[in-house]
PyMOL Python script that loads the backbone (N, CA, C, O; Angstrom):
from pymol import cmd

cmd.read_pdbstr("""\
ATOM      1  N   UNK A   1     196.978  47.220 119.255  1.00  0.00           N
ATOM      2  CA  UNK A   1     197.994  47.874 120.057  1.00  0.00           C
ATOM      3  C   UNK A   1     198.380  46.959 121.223  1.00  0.00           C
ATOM      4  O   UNK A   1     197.719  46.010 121.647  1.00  0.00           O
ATOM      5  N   UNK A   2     199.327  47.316 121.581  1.00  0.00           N
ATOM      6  CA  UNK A   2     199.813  46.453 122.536  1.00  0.00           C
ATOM      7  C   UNK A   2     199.123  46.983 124.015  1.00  0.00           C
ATOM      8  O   UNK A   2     198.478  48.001 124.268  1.00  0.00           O
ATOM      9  N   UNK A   3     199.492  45.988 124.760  1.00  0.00           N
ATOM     10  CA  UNK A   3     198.826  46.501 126.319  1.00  0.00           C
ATOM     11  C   UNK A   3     199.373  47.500 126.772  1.00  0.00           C
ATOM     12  O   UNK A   3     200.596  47.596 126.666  1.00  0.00           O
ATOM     13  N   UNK A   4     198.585  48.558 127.427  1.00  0.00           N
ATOM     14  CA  UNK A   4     199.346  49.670 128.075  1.00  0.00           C
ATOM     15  C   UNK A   4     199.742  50.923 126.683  1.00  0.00           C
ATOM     16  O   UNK A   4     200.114  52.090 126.801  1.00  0.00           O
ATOM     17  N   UNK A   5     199.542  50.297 125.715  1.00  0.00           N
ATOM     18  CA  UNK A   5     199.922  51.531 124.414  1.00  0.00           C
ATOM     19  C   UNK A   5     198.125  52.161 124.248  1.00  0.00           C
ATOM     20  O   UNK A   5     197.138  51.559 124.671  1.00  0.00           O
ATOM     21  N   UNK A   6     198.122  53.074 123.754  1.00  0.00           N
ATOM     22  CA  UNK A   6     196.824  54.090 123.272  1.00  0.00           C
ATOM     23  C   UNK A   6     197.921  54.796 121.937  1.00  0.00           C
ATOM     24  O   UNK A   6     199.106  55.088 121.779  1.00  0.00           O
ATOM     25  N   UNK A   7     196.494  54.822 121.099  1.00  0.00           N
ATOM     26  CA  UNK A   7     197.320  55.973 119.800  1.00  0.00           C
ATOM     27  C   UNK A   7     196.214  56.577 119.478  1.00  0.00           C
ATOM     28  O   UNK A   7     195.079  56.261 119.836  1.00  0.00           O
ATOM     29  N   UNK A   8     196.717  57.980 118.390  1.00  0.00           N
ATOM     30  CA  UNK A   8     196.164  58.456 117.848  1.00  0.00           C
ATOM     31  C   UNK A   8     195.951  58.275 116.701  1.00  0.00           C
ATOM     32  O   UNK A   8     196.885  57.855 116.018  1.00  0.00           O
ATOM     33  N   UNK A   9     194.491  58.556 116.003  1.00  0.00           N
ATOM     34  CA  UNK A   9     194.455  58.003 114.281  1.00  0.00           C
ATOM     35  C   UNK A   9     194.171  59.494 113.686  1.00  0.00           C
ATOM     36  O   UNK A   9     193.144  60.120 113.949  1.00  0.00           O
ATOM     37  N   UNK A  10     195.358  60.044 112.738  1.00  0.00           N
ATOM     38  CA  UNK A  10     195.179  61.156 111.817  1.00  0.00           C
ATOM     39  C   UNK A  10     194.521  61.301 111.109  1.00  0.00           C
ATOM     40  O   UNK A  10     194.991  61.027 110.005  1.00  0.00           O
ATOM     41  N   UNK A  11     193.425  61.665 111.087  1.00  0.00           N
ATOM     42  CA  UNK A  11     192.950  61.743 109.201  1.00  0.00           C
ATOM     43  C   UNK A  11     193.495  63.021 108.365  1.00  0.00           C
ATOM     44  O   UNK A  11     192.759  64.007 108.376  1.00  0.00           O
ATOM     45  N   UNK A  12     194.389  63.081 107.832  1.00  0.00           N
ATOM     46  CA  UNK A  12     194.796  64.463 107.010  1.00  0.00           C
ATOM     47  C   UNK A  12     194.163  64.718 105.622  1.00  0.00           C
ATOM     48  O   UNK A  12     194.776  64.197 104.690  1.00  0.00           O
ATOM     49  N   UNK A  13     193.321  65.251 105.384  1.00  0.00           N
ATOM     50  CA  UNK A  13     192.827  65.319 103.882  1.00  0.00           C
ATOM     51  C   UNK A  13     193.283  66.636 103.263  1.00  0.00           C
ATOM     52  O   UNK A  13     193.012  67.699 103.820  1.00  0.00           O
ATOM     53  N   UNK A  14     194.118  66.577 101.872  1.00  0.00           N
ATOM     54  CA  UNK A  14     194.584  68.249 101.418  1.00  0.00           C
ATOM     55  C   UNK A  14     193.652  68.765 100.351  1.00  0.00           C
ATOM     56  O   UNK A  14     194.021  69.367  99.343  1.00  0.00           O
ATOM     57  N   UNK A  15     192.109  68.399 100.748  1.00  0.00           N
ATOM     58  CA  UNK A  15     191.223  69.886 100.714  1.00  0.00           C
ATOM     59  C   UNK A  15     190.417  69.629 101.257  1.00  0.00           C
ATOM     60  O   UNK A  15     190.095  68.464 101.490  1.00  0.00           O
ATOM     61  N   UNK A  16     189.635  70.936 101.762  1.00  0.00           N
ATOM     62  CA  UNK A  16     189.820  71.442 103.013  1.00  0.00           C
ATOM     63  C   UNK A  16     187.934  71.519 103.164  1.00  0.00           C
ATOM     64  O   UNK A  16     187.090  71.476 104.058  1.00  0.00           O
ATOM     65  N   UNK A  17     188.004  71.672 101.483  1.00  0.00           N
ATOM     66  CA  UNK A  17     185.905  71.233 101.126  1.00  0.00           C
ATOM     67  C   UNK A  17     185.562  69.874 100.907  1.00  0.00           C
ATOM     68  O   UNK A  17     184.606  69.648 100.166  1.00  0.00           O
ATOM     69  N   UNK A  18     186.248  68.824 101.482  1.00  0.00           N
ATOM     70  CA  UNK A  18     185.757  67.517 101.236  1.00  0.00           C
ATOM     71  C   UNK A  18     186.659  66.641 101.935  1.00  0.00           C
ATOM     72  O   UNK A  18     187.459  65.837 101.457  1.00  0.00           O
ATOM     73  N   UNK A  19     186.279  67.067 103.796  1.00  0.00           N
ATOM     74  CA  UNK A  19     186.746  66.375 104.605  1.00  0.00           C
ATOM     75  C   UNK A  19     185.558  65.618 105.105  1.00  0.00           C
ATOM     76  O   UNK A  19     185.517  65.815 106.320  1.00  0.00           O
ATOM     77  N   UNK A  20     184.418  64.722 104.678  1.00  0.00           N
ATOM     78  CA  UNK A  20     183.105  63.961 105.758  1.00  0.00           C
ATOM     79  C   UNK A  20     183.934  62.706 105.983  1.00  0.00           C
ATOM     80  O   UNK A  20     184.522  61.959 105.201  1.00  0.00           O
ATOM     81  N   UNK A  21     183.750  62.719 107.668  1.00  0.00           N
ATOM     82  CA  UNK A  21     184.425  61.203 108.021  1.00  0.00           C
ATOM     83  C   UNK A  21     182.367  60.343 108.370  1.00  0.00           C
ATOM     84  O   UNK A  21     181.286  60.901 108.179  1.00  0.00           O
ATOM     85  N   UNK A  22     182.632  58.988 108.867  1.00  0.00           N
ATOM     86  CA  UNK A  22     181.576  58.702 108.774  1.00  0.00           C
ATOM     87  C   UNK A  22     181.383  59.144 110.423  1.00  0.00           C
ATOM     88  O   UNK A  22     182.320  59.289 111.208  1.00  0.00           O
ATOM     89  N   UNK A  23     180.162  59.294 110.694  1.00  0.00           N
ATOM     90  CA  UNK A  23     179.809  59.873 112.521  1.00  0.00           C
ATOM     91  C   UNK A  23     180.457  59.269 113.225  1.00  0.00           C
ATOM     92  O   UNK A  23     181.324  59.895 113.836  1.00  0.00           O
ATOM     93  N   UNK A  24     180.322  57.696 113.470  1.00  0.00           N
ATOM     94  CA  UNK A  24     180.951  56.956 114.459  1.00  0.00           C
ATOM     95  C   UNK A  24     182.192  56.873 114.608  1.00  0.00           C
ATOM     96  O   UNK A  24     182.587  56.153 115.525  1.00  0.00           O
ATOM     97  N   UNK A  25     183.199  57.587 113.752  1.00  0.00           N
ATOM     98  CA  UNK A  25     184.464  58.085 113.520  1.00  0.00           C
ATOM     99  C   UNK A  25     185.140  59.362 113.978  1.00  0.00           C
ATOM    100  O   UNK A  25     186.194  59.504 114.598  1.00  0.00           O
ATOM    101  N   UNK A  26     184.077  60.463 113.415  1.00  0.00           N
ATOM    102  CA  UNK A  26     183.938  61.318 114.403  1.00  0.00           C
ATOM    103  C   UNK A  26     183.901  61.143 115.961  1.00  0.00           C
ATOM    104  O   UNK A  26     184.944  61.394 116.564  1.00  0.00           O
ATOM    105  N   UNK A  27     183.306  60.923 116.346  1.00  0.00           N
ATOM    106  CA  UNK A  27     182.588  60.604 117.706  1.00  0.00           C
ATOM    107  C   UNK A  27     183.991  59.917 118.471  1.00  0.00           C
ATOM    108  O   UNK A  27     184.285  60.364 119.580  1.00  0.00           O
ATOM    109  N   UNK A  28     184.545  59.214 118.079  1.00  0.00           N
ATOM    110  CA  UNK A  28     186.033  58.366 118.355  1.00  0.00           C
ATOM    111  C   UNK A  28     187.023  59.729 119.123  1.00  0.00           C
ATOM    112  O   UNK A  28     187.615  60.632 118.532  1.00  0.00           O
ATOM    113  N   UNK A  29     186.974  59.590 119.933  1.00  0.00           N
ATOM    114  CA  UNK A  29     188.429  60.704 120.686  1.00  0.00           C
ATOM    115  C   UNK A  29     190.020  60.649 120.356  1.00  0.00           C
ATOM    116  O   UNK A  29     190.880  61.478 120.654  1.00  0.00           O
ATOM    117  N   UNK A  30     190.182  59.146 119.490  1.00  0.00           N
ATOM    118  CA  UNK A  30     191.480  58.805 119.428  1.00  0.00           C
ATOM    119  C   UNK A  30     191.559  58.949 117.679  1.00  0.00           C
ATOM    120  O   UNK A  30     192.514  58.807 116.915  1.00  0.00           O
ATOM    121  N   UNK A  31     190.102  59.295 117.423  1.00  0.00           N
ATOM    122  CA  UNK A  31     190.434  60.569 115.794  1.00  0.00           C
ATOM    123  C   UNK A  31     190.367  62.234 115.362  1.00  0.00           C
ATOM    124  O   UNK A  31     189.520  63.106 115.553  1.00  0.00           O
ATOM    125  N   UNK A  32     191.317  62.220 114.878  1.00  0.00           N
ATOM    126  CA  UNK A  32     191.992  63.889 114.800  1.00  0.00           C
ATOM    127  C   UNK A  32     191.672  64.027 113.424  1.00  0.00           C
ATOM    128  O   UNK A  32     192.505  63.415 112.756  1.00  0.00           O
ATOM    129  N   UNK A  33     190.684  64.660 112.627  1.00  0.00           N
ATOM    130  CA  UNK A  33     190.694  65.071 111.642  1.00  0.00           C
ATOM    131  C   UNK A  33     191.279  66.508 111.258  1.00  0.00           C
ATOM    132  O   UNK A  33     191.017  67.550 111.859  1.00  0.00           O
ATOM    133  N   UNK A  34     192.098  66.381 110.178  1.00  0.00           N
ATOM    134  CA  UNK A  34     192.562  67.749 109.461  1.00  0.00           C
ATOM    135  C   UNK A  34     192.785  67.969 108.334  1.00  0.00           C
ATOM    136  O   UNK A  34     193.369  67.092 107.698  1.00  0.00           O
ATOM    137  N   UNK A  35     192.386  69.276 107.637  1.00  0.00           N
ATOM    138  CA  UNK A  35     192.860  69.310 106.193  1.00  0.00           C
ATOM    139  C   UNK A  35     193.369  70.586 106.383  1.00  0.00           C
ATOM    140  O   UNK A  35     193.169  71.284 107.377  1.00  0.00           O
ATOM    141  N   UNK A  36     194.344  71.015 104.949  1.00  0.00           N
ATOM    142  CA  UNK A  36     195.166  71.882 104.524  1.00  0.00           C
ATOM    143  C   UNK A  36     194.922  71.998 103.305  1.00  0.00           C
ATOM    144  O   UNK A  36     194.362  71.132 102.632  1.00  0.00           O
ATOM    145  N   UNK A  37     195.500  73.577 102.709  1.00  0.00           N
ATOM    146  CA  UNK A  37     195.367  73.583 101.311  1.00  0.00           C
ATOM    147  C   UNK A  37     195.791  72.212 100.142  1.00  0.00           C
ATOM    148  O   UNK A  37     196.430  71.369 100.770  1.00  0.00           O
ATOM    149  N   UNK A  38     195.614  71.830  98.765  1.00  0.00           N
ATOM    150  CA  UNK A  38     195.753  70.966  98.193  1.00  0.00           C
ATOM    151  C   UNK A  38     197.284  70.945  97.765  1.00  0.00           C
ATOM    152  O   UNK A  38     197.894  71.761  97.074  1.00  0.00           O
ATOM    153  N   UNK A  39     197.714  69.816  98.353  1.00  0.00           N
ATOM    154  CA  UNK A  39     199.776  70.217  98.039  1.00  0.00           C
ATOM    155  C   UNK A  39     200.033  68.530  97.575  1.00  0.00           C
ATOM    156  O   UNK A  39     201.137  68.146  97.190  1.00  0.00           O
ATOM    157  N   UNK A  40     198.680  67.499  97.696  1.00  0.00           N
ATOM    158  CA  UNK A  40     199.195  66.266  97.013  1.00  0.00           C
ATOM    159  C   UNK A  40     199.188  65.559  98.415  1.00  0.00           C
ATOM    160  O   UNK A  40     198.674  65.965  99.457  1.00  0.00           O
ATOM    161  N   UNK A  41     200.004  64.203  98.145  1.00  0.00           N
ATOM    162  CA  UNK A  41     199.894  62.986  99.149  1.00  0.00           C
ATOM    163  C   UNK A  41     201.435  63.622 100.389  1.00  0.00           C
ATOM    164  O   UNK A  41     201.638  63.375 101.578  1.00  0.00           O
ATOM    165  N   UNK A  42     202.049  64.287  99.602  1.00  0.00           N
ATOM    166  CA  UNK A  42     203.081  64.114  99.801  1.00  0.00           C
ATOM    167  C   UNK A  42     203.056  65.606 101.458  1.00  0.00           C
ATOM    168  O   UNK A  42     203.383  65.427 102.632  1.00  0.00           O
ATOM    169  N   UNK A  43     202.581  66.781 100.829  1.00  0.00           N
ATOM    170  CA  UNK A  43     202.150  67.004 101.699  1.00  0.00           C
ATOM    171  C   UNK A  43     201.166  67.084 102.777  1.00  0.00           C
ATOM    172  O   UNK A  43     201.409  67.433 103.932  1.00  0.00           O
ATOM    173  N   UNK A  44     200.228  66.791 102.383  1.00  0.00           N
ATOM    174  CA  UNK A  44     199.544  65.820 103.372  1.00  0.00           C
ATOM    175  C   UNK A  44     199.847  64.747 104.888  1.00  0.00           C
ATOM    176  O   UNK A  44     199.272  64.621 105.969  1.00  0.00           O
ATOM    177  N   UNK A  45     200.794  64.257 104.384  1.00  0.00           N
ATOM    178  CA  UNK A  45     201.323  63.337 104.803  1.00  0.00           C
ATOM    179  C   UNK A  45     202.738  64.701 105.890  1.00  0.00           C
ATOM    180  O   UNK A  45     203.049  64.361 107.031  1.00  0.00           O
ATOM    181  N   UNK A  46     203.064  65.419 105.572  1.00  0.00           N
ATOM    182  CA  UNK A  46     203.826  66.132 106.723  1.00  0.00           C
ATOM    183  C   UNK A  46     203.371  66.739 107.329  1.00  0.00           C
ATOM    184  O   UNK A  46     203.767  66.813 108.492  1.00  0.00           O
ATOM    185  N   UNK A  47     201.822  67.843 106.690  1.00  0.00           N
ATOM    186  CA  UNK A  47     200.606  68.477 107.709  1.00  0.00           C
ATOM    187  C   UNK A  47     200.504  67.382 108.910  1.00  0.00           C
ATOM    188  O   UNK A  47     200.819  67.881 109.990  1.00  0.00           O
ATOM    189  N   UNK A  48     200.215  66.289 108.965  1.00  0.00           N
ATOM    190  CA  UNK A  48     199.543  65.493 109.561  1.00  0.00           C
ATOM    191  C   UNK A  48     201.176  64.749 110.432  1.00  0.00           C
ATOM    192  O   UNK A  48     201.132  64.249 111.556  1.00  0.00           O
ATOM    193  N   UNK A  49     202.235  64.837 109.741  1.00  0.00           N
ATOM    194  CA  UNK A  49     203.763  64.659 110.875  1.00  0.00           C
ATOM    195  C   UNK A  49     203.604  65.372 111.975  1.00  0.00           C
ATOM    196  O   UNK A  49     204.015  64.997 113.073  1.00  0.00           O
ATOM    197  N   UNK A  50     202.951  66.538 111.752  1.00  0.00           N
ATOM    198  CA  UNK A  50     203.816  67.927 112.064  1.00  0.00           C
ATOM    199  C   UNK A  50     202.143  68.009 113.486  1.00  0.00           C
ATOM    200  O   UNK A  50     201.942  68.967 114.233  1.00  0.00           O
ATOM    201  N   UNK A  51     201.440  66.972 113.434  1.00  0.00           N
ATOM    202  CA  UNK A  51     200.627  67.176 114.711  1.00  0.00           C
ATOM    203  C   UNK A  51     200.312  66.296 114.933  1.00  0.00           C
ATOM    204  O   UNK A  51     199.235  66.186 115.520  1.00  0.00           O
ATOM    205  N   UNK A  52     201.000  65.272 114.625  1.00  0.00           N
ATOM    206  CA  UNK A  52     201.253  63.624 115.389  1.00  0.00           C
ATOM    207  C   UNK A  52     202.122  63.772 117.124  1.00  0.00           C
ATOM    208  O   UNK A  52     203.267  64.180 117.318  1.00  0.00           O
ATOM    209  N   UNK A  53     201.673  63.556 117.592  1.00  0.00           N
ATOM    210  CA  UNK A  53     201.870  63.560 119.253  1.00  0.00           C
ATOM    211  C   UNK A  53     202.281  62.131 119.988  1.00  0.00           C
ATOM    212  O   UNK A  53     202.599  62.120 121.177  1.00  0.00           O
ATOM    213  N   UNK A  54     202.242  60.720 119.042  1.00  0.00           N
ATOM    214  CA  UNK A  54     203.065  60.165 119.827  1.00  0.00           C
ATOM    215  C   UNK A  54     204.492  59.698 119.854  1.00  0.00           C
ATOM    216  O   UNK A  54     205.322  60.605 119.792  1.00  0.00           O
ATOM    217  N   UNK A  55     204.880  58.650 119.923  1.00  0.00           N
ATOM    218  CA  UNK A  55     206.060  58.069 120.186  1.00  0.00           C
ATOM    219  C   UNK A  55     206.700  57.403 118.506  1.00  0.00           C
ATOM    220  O   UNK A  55     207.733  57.629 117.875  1.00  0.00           O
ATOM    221  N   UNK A  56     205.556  56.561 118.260  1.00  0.00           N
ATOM    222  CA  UNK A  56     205.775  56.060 116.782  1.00  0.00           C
ATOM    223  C   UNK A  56     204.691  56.768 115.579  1.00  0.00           C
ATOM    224  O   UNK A  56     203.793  57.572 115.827  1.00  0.00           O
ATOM    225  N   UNK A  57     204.983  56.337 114.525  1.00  0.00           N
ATOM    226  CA  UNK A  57     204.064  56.671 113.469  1.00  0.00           C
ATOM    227  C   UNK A  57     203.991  55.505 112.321  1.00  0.00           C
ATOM    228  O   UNK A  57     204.711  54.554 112.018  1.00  0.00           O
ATOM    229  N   UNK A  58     202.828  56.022 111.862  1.00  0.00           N
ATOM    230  CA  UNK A  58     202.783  54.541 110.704  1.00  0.00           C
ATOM    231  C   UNK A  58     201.561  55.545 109.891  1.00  0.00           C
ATOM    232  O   UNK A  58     200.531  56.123 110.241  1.00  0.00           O
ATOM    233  N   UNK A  59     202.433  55.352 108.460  1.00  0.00           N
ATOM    234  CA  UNK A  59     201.847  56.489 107.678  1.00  0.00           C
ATOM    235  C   UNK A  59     200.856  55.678 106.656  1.00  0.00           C
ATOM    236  O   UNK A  59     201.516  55.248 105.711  1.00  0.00           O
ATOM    237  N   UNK A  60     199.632  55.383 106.576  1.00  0.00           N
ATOM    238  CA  UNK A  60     198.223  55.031 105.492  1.00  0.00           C
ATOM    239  C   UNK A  60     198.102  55.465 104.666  1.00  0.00           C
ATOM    240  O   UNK A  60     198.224  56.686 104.770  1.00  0.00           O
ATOM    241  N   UNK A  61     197.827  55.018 103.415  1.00  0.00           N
ATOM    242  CA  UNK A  61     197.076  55.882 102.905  1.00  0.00           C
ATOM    243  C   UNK A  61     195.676  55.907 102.686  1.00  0.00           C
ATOM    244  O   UNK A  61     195.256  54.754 102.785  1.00  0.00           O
ATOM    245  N   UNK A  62     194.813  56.670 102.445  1.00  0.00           N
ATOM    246  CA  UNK A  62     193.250  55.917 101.653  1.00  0.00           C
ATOM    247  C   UNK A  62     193.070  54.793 101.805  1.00  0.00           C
ATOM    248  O   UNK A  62     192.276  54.461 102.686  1.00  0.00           O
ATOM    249  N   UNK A  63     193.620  53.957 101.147  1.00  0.00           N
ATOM    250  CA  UNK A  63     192.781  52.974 100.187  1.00  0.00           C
ATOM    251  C   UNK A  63     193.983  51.455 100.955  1.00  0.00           C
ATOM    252  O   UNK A  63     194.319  50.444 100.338  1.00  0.00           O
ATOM    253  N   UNK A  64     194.357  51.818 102.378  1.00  0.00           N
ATOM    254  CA  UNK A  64     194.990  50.800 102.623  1.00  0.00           C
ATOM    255  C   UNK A  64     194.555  50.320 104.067  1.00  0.00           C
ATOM    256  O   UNK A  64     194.066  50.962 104.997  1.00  0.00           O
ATOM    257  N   UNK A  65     194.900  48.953 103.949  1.00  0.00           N
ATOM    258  CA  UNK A  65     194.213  49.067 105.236  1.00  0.00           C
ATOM    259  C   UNK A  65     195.205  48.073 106.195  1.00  0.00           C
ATOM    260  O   UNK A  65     194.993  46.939 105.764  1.00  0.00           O
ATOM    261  N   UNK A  66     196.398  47.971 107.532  1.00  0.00           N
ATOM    262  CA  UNK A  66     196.635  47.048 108.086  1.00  0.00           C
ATOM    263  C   UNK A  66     196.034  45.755 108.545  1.00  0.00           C
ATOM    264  O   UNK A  66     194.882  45.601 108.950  1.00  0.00           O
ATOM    265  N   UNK A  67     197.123  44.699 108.408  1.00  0.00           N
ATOM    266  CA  UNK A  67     196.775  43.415 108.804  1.00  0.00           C
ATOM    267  C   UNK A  67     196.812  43.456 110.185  1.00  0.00           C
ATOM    268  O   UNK A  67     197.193  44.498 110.718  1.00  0.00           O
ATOM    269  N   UNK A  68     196.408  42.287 111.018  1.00  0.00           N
ATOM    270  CA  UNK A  68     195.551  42.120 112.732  1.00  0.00           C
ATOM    271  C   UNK A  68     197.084  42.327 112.875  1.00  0.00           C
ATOM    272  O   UNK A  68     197.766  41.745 112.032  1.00  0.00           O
ATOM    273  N   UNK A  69     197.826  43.174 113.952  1.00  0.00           N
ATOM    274  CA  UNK A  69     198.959  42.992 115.222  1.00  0.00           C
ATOM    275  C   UNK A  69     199.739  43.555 114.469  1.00  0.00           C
ATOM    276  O   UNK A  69     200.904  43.413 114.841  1.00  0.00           O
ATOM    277  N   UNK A  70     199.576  44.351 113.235  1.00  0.00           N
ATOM    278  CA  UNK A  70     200.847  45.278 112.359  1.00  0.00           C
ATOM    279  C   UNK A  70     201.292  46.261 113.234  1.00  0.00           C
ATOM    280  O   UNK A  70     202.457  46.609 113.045  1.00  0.00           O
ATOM    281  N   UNK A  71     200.674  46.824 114.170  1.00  0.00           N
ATOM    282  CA  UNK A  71     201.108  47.837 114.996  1.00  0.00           C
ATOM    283  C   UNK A  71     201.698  47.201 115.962  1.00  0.00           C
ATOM    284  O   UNK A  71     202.868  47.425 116.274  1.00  0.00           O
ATOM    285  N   UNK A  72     200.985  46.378 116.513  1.00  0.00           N
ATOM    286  CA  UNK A  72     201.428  45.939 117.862  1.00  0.00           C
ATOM    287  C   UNK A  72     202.734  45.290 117.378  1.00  0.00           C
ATOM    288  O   UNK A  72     203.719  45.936 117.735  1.00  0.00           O
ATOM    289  N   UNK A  73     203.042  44.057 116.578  1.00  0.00           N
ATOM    290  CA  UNK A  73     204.445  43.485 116.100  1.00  0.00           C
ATOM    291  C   UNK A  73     205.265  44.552 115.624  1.00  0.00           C
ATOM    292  O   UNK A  73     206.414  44.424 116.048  1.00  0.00           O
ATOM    293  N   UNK A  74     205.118  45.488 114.952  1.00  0.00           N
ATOM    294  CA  UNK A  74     206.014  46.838 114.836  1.00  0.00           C
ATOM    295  C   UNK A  74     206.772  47.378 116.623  1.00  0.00           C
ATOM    296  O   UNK A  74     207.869  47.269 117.171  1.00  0.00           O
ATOM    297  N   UNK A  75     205.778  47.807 116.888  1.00  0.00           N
ATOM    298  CA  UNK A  75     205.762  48.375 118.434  1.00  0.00           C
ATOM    299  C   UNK A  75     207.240  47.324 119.052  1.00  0.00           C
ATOM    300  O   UNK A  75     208.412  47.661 119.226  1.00  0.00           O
ATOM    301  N   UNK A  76     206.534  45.950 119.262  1.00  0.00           N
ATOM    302  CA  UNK A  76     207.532  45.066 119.625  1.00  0.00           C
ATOM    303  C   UNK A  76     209.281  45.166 119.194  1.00  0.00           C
ATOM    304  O   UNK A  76     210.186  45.050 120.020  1.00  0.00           O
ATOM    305  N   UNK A  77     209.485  45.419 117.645  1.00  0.00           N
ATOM    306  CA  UNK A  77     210.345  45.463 117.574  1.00  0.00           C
ATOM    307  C   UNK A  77     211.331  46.038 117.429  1.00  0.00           C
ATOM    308  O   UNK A  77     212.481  45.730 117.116  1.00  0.00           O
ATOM    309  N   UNK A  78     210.507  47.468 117.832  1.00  0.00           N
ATOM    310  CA  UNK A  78     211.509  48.695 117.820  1.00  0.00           C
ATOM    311  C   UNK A  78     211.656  48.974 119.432  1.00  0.00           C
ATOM    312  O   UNK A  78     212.502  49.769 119.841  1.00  0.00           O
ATOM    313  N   UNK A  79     210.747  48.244 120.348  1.00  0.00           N
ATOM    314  CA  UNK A  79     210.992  48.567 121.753  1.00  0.00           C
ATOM    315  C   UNK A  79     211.661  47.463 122.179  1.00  0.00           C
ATOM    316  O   UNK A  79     211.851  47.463 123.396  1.00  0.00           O
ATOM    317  N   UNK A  80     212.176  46.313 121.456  1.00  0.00           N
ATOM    318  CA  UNK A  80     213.639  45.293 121.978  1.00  0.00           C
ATOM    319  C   UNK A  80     214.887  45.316 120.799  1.00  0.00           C
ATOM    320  O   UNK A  80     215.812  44.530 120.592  1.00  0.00           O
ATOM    321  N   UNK A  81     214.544  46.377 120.238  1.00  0.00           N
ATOM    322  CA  UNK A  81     215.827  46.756 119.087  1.00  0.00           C
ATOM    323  C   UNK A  81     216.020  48.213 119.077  1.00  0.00           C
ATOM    324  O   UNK A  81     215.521  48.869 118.163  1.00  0.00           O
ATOM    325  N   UNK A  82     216.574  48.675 119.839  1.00  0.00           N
ATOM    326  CA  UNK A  82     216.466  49.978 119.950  1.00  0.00           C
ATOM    327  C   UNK A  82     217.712  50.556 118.981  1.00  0.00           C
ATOM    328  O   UNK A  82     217.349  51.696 118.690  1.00  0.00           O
ATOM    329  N   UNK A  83     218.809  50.341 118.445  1.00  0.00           N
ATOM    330  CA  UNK A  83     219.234  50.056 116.868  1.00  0.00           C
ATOM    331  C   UNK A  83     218.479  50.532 116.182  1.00  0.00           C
ATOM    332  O   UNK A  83     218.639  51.712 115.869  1.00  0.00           O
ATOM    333  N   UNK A  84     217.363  49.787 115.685  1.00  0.00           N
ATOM    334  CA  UNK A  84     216.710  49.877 114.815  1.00  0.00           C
ATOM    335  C   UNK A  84     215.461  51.066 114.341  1.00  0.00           C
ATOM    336  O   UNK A  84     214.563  51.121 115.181  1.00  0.00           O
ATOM    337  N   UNK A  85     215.353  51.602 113.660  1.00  0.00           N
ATOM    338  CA  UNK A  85     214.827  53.333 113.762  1.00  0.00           C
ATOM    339  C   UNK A  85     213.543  52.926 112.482  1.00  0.00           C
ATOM    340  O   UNK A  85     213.140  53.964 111.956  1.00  0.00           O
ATOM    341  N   UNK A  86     213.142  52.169 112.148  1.00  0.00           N
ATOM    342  CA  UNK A  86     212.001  52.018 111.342  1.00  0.00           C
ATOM    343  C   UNK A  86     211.446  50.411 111.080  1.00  0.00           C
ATOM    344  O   UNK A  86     212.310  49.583 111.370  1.00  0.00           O
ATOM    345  N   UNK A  87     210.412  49.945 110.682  1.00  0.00           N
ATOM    346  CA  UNK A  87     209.839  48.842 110.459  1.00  0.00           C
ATOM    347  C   UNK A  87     208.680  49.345 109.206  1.00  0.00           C
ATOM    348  O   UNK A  87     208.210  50.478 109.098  1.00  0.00           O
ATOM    349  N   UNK A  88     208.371  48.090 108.273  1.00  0.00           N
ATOM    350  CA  UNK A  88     207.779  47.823 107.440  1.00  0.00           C
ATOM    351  C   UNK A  88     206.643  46.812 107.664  1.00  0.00           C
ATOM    352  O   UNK A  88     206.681  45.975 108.565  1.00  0.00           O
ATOM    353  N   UNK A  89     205.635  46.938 106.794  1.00  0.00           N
ATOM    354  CA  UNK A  89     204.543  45.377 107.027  1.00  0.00           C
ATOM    355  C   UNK A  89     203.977  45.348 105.664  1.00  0.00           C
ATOM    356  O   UNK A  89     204.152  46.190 104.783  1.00  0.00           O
ATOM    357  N   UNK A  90     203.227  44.192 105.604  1.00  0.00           N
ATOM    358  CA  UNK A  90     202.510  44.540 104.349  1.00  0.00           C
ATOM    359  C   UNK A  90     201.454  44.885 104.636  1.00  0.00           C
ATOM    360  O   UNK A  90     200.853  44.588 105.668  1.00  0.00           O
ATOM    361  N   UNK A  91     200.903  45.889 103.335  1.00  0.00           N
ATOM    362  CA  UNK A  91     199.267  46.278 103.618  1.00  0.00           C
ATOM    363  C   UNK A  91     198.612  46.096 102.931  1.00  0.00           C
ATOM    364  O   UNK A  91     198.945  46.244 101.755  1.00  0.00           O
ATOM    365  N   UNK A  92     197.429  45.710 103.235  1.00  0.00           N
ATOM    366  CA  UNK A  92     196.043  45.204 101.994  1.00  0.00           C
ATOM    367  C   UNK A  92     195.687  46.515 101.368  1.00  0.00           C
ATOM    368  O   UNK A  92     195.129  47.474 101.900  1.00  0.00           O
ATOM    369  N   UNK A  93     196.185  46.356  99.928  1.00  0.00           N
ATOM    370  CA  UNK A  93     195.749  47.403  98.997  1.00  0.00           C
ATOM    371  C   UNK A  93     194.461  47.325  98.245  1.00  0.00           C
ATOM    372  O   UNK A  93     194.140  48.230  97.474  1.00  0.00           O
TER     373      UNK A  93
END
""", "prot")
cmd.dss("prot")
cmd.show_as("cartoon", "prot")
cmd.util.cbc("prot")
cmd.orient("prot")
């Protein structure tokens, strides 16, 4: 993240009997775990819109994981392109 930015990390899982994060994850203040009935990736992914609280978002899935400064170089270029209403990166699948 960039200097002066803080975020929140969602975990949304859609069921609701097989949410274990690992402790030291738990324990993290800047992770929000939640699940909802089973509706797929798709809803999942709007449970977890719909109590996102900051400014930007950048949607994961599972099994992906960002490269070093994907947030922070995102961040950058939507806060000197204000035009511009989304950014992409690649992610290690």
């Amino acid at each position: 993240m960039p200097d002066g930015w803080s975020g929140e990390w969602l975990v949304q899982h859609d069921d609701p009997s097989d949410l274990e994060l690992p402790a030291a994850i738990v324990r993290d203040q800047r992770v929000r775990p939640g699940s909802a009935r089973h509706g797929g990736p798709g809803v999942a992914r709007t449970v977890a819109l719909q109590r996102a609280g900051g400014r930007y978002v950048r949607n994961l899935d599972s099994d992906d994981v960002l490269p070093p400064n994907a947030l922070a170089d995102a961040i950058a270029v939507l806060e000197s392109h204000p035009e511009i209403g989304w950014t992409t990166c690649r992610v290690l699948d």
